[in-house]
Biopython code that builds the backbone (N, CA, C, O; Angstrom):
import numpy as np
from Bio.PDB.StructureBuilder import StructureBuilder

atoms = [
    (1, "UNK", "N", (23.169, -0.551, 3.497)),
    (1, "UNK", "CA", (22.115, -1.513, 3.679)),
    (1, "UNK", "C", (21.719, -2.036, 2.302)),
    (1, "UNK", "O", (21.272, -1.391, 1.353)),
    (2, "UNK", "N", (21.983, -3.364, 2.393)),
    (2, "UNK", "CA", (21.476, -4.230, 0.804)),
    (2, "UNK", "C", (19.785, -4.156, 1.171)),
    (2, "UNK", "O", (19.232, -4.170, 2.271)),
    (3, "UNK", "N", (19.121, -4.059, -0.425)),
    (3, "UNK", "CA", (17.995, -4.105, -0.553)),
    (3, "UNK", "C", (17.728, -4.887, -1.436)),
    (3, "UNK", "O", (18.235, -4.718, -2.545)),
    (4, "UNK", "N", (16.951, -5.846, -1.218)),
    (4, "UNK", "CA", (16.437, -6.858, -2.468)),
    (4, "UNK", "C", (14.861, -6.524, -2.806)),
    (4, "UNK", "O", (14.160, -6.156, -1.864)),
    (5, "UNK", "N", (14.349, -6.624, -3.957)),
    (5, "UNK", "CA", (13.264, -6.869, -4.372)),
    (5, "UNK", "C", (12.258, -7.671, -4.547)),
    (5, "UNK", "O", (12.307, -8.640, -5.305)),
    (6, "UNK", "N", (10.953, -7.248, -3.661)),
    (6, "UNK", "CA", (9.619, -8.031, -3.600)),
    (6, "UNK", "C", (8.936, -7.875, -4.146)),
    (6, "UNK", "O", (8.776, -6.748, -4.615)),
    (7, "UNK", "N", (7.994, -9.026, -4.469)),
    (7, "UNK", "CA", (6.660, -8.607, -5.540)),
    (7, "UNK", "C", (5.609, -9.653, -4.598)),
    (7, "UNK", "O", (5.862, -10.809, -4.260)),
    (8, "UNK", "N", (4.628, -9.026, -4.360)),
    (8, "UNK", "CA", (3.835, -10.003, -3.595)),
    (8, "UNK", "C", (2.085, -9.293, -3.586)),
    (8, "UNK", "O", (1.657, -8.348, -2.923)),
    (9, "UNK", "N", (1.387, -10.149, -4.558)),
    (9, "UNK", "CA", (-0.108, -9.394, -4.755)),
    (9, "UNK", "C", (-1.045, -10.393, -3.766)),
    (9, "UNK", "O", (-1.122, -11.617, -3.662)),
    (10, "UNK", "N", (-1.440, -9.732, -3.370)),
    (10, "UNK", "CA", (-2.531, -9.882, -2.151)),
    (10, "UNK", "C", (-4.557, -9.656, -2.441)),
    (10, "UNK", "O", (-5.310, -8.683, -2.413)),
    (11, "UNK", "N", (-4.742, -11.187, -2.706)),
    (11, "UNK", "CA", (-6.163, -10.980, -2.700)),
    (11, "UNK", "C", (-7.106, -10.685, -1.682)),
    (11, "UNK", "O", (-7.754, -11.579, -1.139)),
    (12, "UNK", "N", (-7.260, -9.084, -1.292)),
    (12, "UNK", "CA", (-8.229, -8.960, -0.212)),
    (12, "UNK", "C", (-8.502, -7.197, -0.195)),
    (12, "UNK", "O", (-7.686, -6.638, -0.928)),
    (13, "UNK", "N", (-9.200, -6.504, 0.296)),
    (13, "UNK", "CA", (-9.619, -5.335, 0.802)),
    (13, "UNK", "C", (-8.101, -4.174, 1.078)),
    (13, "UNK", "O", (-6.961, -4.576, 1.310)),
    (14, "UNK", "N", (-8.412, -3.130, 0.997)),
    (14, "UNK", "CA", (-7.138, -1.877, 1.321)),
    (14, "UNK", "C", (-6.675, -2.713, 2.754)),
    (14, "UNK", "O", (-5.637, -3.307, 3.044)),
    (15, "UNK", "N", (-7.563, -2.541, 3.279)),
    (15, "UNK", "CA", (-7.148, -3.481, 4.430)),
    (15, "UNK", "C", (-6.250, -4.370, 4.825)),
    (15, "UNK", "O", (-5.546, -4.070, 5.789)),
    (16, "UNK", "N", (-6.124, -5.307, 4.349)),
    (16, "UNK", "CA", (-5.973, -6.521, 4.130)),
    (16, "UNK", "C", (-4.534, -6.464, 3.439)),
    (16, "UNK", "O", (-3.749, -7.393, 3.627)),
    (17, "UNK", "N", (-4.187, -5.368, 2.637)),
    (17, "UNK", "CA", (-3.021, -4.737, 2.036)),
    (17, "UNK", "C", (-2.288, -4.193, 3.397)),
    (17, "UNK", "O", (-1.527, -4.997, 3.934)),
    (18, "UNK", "N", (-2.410, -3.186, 3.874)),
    (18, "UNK", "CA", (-2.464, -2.404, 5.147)),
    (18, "UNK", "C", (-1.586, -3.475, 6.028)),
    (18, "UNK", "O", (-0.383, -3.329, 6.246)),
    (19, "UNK", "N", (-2.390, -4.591, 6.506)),
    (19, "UNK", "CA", (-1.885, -5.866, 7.831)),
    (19, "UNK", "C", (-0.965, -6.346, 7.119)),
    (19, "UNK", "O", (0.192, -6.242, 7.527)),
    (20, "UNK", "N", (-1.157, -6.803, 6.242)),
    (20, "UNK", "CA", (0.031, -7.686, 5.496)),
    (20, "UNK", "C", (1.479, -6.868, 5.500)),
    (20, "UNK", "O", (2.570, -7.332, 5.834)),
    (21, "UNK", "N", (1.166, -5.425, 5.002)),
    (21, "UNK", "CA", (2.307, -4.616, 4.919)),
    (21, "UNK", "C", (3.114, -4.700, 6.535)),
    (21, "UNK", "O", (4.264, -5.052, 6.798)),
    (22, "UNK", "N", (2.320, -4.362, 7.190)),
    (22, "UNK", "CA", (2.520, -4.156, 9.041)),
    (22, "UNK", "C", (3.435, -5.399, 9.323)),
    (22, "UNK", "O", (4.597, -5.342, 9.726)),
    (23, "UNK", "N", (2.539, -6.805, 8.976)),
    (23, "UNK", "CA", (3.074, -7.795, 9.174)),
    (23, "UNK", "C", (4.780, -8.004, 8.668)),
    (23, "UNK", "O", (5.746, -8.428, 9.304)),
    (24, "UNK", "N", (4.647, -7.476, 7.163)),
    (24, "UNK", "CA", (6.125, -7.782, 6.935)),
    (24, "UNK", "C", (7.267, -6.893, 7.542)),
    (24, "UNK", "O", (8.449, -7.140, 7.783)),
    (25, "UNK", "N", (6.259, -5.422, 7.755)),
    (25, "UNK", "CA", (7.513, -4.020, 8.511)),
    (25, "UNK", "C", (8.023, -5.131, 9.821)),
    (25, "UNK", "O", (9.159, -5.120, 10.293)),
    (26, "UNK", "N", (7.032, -5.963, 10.217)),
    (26, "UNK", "CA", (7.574, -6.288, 11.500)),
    (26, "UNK", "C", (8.500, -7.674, 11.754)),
    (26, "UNK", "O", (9.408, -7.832, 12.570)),
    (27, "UNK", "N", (7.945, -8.632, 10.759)),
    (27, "UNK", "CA", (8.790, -9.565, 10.741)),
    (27, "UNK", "C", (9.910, -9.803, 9.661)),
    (27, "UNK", "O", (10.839, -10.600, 9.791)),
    (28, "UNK", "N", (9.697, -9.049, 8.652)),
    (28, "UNK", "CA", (10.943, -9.292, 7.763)),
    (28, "UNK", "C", (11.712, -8.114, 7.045)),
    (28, "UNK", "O", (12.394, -7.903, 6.042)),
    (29, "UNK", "N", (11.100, -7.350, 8.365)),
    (29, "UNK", "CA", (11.877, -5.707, 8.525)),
    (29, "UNK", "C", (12.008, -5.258, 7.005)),
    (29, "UNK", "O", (13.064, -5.325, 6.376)),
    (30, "UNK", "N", (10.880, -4.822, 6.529)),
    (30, "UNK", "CA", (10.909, -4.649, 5.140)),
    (30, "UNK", "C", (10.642, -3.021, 5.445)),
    (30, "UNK", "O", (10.013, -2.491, 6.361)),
    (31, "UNK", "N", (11.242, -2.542, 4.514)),
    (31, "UNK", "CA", (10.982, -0.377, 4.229)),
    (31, "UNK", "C", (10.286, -0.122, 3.789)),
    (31, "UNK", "O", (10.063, -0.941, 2.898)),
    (32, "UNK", "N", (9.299, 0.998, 3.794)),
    (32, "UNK", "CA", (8.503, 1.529, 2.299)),
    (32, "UNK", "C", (9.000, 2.214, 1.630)),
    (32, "UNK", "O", (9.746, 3.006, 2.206)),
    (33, "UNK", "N", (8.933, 2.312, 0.438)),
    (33, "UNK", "CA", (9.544, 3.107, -0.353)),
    (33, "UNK", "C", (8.324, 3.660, -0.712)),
    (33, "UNK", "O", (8.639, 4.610, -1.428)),
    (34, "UNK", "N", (6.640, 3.605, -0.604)),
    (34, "UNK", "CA", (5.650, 4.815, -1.266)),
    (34, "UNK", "C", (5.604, 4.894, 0.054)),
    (34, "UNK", "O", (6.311, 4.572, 1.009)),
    (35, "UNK", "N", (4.107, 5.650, -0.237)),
    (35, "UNK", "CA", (3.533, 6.349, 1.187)),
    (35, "UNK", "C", (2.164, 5.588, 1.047)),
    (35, "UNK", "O", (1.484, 5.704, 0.028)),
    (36, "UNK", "N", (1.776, 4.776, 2.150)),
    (36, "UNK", "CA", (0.798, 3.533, 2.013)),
    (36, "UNK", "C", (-0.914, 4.663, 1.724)),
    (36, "UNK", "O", (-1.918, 3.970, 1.885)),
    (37, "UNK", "N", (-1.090, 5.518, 1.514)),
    (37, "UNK", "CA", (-2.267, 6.458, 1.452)),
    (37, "UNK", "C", (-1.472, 7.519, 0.291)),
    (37, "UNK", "O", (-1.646, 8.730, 0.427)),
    (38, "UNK", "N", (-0.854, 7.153, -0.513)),
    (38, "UNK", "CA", (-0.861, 7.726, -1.629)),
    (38, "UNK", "C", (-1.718, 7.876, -2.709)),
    (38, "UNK", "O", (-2.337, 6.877, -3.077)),
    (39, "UNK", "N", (-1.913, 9.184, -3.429)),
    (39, "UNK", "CA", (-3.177, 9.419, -4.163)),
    (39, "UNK", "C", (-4.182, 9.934, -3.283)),
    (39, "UNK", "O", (-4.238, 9.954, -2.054)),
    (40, "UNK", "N", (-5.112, 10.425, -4.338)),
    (40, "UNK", "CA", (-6.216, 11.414, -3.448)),
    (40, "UNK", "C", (-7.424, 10.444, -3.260)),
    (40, "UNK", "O", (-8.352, 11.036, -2.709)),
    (41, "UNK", "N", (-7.781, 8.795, -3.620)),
    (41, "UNK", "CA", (-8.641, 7.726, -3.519)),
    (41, "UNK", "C", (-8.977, 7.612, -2.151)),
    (41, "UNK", "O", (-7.996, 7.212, -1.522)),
    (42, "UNK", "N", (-9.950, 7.797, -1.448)),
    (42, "UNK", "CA", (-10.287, 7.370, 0.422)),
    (42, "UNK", "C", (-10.656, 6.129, 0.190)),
    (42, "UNK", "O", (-11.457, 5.747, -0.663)),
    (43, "UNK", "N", (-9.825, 5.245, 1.269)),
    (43, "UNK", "CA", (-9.523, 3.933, 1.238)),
    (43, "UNK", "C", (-10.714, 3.271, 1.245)),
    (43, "UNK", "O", (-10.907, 2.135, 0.813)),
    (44, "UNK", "N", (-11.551, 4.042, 1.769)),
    (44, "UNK", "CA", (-13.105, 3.238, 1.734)),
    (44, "UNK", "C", (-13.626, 3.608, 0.008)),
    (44, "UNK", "O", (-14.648, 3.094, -0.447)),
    (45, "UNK", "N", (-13.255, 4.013, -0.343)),
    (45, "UNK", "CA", (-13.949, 3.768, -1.989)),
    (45, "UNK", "C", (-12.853, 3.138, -3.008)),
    (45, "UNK", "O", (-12.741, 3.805, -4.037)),
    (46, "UNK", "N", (-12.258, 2.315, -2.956)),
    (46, "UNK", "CA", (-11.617, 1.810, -3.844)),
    (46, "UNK", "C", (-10.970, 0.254, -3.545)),
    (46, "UNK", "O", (-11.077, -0.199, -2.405)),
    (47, "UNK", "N", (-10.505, -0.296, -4.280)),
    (47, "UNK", "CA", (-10.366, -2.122, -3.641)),
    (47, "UNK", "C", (-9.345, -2.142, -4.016)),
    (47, "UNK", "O", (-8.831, -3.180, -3.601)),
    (48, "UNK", "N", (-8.559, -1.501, -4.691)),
    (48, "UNK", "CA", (-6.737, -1.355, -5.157)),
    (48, "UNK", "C", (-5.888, -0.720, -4.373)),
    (48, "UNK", "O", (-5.961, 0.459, -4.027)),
    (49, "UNK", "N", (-5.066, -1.511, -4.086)),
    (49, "UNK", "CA", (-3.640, 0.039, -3.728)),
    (49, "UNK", "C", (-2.411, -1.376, -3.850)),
    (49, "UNK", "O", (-2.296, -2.573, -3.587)),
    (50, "UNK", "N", (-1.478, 0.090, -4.600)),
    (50, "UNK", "CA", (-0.566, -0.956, -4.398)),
    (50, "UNK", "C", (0.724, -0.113, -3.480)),
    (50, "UNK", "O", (0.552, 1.065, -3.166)),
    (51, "UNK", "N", (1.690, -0.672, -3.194)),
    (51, "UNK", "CA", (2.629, 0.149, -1.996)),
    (51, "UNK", "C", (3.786, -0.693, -2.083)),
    (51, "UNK", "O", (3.801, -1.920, -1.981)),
    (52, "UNK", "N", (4.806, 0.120, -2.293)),
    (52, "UNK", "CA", (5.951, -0.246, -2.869)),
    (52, "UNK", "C", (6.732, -0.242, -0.992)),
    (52, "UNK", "O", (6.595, 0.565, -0.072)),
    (53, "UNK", "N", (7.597, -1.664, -1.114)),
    (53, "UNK", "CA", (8.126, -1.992, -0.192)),
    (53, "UNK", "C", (9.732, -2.518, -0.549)),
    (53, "UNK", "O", (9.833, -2.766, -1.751)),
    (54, "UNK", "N", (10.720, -2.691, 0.045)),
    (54, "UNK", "CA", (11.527, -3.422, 0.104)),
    (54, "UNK", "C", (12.058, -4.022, 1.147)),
    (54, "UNK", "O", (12.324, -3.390, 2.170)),
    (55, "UNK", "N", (12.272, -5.272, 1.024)),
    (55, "UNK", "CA", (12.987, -6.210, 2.116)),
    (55, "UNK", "C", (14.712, -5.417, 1.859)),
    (55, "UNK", "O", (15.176, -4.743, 0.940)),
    (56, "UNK", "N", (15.294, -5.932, 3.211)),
    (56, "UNK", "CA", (16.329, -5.307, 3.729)),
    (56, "UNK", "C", (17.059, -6.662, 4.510)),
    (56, "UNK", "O", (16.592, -7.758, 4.819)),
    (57, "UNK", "N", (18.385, -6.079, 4.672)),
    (57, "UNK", "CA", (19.343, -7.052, 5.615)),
    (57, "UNK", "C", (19.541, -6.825, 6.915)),
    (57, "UNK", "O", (20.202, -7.403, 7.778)),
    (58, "UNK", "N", (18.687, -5.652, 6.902)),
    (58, "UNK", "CA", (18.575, -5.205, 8.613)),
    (58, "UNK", "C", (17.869, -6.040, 9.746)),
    (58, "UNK", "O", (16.723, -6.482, 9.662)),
    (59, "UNK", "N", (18.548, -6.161, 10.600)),
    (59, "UNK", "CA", (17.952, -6.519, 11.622)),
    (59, "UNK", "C", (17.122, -6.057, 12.614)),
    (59, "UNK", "O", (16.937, -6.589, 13.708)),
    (60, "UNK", "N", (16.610, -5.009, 12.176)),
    (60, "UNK", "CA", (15.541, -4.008, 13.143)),
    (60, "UNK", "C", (14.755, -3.402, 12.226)),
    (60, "UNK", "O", (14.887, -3.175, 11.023)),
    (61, "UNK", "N", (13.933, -3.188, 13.003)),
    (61, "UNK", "CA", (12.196, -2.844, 12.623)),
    (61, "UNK", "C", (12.437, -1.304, 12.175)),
    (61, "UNK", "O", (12.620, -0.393, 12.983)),
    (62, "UNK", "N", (12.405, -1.112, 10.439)),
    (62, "UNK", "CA", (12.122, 0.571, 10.006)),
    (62, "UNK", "C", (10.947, 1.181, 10.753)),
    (62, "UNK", "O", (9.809, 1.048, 10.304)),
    (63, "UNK", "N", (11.266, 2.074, 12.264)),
    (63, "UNK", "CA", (10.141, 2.850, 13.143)),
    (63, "UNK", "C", (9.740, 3.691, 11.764)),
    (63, "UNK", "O", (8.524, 3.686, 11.571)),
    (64, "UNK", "N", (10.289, 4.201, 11.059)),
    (64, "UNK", "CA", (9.524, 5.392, 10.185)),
    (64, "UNK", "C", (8.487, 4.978, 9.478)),
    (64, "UNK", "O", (7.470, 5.649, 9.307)),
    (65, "UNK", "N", (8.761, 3.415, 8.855)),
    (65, "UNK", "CA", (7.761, 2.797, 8.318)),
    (65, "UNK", "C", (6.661, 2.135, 9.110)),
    (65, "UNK", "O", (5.537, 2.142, 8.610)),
    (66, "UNK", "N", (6.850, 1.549, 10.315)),
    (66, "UNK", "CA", (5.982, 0.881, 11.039)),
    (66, "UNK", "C", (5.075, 2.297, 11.316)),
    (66, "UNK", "O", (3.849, 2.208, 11.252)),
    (67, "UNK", "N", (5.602, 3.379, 11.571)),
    (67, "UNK", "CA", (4.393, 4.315, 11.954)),
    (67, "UNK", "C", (3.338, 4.808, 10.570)),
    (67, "UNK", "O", (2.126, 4.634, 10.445)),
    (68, "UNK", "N", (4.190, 5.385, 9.756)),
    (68, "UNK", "CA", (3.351, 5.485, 8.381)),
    (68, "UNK", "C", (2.592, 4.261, 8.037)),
    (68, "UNK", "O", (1.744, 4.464, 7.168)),
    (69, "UNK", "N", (2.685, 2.659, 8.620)),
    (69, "UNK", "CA", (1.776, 1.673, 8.076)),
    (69, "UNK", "C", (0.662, 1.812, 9.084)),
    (69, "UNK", "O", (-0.510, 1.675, 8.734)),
    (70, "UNK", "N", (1.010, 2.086, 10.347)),
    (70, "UNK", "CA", (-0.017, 2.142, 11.592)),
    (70, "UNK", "C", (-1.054, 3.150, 10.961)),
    (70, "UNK", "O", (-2.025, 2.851, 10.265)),
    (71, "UNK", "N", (-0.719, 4.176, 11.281)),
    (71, "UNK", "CA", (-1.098, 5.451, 11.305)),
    (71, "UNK", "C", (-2.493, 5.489, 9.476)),
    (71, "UNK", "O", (-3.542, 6.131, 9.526)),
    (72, "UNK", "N", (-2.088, 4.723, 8.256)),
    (72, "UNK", "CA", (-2.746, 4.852, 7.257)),
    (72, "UNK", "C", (-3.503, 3.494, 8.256)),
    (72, "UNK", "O", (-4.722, 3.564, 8.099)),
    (73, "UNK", "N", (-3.177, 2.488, 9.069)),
    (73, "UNK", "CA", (-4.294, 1.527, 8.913)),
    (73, "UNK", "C", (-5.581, 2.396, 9.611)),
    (73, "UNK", "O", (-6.782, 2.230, 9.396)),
    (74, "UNK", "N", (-4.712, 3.704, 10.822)),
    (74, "UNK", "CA", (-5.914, 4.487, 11.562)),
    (74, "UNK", "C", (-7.026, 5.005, 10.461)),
    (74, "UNK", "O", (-8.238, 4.800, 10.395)),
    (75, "UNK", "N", (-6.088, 5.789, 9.589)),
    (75, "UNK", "CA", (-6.842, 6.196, 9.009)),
    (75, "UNK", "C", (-8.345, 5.455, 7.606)),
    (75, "UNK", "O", (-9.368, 5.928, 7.111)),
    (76, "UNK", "N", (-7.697, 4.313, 7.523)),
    (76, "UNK", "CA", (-8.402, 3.431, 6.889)),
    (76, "UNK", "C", (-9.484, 2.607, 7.441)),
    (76, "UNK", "O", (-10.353, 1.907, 6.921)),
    (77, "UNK", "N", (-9.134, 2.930, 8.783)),
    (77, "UNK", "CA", (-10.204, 2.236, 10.008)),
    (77, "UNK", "C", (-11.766, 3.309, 10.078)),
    (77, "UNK", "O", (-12.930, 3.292, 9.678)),
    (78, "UNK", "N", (-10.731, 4.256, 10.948)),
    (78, "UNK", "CA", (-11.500, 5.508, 10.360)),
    (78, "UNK", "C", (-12.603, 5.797, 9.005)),
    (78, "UNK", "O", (-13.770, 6.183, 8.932)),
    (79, "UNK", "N", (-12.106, 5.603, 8.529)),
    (79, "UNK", "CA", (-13.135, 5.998, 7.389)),
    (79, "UNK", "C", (-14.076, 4.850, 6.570)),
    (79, "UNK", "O", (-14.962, 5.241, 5.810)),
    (80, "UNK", "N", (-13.791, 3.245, 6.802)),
    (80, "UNK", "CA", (-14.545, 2.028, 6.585)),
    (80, "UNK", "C", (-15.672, 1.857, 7.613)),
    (80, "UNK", "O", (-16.592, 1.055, 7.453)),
    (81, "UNK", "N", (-15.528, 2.761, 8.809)),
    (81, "UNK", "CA", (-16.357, 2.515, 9.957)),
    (81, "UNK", "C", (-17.592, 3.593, 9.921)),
    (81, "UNK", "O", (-18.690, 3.337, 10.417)),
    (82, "UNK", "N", (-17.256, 4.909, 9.231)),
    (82, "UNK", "CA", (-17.978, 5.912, 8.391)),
    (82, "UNK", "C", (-19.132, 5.500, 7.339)),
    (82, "UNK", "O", (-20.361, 5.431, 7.367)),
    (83, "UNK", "N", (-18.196, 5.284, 6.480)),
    (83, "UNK", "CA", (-18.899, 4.699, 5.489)),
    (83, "UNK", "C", (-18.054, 3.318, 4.831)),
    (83, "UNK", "O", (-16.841, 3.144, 4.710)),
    (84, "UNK", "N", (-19.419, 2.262, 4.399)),
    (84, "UNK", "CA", (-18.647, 0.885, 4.012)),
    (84, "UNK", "C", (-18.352, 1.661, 2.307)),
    (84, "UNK", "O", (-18.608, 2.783, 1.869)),
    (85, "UNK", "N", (-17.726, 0.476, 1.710)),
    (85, "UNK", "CA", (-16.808, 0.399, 0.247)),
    (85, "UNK", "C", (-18.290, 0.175, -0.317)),
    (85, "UNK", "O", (-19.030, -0.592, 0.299)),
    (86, "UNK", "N", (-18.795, 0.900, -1.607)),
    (86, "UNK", "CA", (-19.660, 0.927, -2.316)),
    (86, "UNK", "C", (-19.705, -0.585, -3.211)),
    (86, "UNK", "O", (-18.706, -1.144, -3.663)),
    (87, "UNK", "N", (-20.782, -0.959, -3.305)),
    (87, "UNK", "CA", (-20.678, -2.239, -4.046)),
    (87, "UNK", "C", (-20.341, -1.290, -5.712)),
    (87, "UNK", "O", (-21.300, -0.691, -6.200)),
    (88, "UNK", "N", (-18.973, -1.242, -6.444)),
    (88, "UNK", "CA", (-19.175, -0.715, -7.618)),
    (88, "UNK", "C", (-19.178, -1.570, -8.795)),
    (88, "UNK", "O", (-18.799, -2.739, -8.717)),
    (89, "UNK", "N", (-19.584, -1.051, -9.877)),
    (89, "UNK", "CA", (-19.568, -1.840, -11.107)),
    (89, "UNK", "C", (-18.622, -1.853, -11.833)),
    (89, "UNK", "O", (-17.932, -0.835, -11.875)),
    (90, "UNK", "N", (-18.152, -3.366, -12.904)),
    (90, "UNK", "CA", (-17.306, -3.206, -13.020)),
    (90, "UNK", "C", (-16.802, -2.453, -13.972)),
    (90, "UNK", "O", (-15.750, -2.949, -14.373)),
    (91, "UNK", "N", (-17.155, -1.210, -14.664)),
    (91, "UNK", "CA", (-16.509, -0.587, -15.169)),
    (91, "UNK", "C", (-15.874, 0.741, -14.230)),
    (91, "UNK", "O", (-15.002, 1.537, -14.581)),
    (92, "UNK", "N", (-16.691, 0.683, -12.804)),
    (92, "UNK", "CA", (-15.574, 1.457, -11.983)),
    (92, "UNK", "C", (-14.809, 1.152, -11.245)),
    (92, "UNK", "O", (-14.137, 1.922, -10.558)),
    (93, "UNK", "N", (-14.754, -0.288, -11.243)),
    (93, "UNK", "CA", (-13.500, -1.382, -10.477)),
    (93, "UNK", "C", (-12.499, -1.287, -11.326)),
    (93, "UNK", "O", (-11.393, -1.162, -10.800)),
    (94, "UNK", "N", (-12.565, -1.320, -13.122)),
    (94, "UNK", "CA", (-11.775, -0.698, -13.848)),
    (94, "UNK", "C", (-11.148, 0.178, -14.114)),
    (94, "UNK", "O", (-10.143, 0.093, -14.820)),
    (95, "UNK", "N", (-11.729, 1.581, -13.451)),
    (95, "UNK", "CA", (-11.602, 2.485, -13.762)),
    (95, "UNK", "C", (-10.668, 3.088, -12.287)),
    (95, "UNK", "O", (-10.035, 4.141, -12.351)),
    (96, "UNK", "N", (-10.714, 2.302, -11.106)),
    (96, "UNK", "CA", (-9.920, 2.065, -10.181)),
    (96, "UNK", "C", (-8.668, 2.062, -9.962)),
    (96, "UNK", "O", (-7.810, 2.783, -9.453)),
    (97, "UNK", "N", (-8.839, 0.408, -10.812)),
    (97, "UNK", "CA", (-7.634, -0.351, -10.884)),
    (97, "UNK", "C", (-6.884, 0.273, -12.254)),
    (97, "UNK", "O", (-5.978, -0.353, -12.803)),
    (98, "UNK", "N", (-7.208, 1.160, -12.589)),
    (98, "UNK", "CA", (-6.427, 2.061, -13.959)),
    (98, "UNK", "C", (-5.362, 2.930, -13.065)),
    (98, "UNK", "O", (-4.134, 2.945, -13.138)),
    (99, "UNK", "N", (-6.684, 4.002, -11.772)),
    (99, "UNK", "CA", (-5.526, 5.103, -11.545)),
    (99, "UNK", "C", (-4.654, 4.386, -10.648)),
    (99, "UNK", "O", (-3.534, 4.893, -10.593)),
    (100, "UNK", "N", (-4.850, 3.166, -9.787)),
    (100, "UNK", "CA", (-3.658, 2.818, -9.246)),
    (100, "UNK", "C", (-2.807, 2.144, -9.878)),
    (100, "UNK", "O", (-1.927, 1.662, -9.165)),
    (101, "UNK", "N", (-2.748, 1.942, -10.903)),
    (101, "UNK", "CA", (-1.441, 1.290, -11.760)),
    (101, "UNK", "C", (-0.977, 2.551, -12.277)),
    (101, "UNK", "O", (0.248, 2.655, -12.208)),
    (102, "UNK", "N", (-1.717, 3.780, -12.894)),
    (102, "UNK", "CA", (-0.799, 5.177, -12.775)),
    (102, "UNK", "C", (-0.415, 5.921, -11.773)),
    (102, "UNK", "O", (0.415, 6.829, -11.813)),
    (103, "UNK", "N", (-1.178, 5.440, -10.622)),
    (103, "UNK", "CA", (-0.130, 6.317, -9.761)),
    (103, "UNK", "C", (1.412, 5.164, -9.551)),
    (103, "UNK", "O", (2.590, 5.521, -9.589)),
    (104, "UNK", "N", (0.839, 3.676, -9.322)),
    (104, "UNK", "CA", (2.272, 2.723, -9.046)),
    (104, "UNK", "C", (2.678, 3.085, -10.643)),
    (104, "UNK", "O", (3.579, 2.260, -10.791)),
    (105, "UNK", "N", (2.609, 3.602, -11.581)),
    (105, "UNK", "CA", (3.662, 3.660, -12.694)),
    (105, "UNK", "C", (4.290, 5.288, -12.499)),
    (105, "UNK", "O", (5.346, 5.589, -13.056)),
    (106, "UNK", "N", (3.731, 6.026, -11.880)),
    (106, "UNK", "CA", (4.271, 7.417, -11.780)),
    (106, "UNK", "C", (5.244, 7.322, -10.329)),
    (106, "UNK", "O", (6.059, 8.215, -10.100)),
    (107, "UNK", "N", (5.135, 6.582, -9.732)),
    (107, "UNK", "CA", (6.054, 6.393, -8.517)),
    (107, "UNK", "C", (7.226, 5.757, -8.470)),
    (107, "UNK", "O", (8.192, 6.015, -7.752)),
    (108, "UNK", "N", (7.054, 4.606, -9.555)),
    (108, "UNK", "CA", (7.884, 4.069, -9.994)),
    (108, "UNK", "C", (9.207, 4.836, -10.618)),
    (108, "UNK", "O", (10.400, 4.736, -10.334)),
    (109, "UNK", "N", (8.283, 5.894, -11.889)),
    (109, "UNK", "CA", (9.172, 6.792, -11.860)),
    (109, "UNK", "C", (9.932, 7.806, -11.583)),
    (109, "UNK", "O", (10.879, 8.341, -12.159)),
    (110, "UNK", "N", (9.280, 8.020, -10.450)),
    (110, "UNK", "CA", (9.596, 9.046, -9.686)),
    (110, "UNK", "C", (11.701, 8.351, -8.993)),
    (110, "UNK", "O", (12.916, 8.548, -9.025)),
    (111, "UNK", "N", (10.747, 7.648, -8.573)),
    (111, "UNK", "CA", (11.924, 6.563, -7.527)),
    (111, "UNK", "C", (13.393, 6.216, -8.648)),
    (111, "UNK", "O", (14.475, 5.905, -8.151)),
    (112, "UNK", "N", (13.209, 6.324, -10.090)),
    (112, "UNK", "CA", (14.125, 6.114, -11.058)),
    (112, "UNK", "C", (14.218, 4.590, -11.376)),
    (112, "UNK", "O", (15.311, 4.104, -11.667)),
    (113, "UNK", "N", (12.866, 3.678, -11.316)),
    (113, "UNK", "CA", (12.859, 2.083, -11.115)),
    (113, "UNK", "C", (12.533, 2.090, -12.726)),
    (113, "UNK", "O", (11.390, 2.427, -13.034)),
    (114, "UNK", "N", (13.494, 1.728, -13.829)),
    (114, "UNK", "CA", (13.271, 1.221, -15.076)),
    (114, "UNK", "C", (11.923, 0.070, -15.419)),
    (114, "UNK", "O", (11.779, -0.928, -14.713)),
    (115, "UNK", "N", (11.070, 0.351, -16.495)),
    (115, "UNK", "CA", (10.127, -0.549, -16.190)),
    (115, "UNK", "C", (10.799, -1.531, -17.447)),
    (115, "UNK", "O", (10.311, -2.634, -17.696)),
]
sb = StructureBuilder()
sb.init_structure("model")
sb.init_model(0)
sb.init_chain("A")
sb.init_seg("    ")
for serial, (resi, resn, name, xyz) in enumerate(atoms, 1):
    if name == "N":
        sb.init_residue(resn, " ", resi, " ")
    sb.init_atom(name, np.array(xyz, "f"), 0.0, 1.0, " ", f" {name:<3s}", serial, name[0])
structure = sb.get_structure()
């Protein structure tokens, strides 16, 4: 199976990351390569995530991925309905958007993706 590479940043909520991902598992049969609830961050306190995907030449829907995207949107539902996303300041929107570029730079390397 050929795999090509996507880059696609999305202005909106974990959420909003979450559908979009769903959307592409389903129409342009794309894989995950992270785990969409990676890191120890609960989706209701943070406005970053990033989630490593790849488009594919397949013609059918990755079930392993469509469930791991479902299943984190449960859990992201779950816990926004608990408690809402804290209005934070921006030195902890910074401080956010720091550990998710180290965890997407530690995954990266994990996966063996040259930066």
């Amino acid at each position: 199976m050929s795999e090509l590479a996507v880059f696609c940043y999305l202005e909106g909520d974990y959420g909003d990351v979450l559908a979009k991902v769903k959307q592409q598992i389903i129409e342009k049969h794309v894989r995950l390569l992270s785990h969409p609830l990676s890191g120890s961050i609960k989706p209701n306190e943070t406005y970053y995530k990033t989630i490593f995907a790849s488009e594919t030449t397949s013609q059918y829907i990755d079930i392993e991925s469509l469930e791991f995207i479902e299943s984190a949107i449960a859990v992201y539902e779950k816990f926004i309905k608990n408690k809402q996303r804290p209005n934070w300041s921006l030195a902890v929107l910074n401080d956010f958007a720091f550990v998710d570029f180290y965890i997407a730079q530690s995954t990266l390397d994990r996966m063996g993706v040259a930066r």
